[in-house]
C-alpha positions as CSV (number, residue, x, y, z in Angstrom):
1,X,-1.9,-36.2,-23.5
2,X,1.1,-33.9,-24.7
3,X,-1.3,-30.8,-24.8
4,X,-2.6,-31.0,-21.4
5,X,0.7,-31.2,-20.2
6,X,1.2,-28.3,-21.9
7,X,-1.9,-26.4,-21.0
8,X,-0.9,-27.5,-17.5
9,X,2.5,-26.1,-17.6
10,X,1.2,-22.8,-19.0
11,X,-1.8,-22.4,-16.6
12,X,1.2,-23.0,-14.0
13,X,3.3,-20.2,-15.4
14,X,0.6,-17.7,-16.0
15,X,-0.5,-18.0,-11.9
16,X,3.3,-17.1,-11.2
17,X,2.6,-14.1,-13.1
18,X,-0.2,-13.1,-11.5
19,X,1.6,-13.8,-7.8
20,X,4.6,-11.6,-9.0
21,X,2.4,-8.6,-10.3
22,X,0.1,-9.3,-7.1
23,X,3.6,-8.3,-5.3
24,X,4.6,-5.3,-7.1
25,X,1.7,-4.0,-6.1
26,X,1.9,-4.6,-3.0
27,X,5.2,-3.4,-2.6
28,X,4.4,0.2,-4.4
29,X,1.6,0.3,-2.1
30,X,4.0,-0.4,0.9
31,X,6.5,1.7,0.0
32,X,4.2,4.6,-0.3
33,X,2.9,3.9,3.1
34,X,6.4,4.0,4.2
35,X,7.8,6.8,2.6
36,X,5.1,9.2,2.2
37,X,1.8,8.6,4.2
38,X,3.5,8.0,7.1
39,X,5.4,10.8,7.6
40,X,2.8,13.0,7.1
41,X,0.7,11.7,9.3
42,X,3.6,12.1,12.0
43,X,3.8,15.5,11.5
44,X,0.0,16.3,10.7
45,X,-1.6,14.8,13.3
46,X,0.6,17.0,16.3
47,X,-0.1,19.8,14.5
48,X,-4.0,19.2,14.3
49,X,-3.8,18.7,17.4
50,X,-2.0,21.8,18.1
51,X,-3.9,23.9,16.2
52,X,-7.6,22.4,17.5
53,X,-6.4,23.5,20.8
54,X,-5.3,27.4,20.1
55,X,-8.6,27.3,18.5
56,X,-10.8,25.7,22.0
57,X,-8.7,28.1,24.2
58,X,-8.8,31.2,22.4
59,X,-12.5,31.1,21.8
60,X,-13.3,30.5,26.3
């Protein structure tokens, strides 16, 4: 009875593990999102943009 107790407790603890490495992940993956992706996309996207029009008017 003592060692499923045991067992129990550890398969307990080793799920918190997993949940707390699940949310490091997640929160390297959000911060790049944050910091890095989504700026660039700010500043990319107008200038696509930009640019895909000198490109349509200068060719007419």
């Amino acid at each position: 009875m003592e060692q499923a107790k045991k067992f129990v407790a550890t398969d307990v603890k080793n799920d918190c593990n997993e949940n707390s490495t699940l949310m490091e992940t997640f929160d390297v993956i959000d911060g790049f999102l944050e910091r890095k992706l989504f700026p660039f996309i700010c500043s990319a996207v107008p200038l696509y943009l930009i640019a895909h029009l000198v490109v349509m008017f200068s060719r007419q």
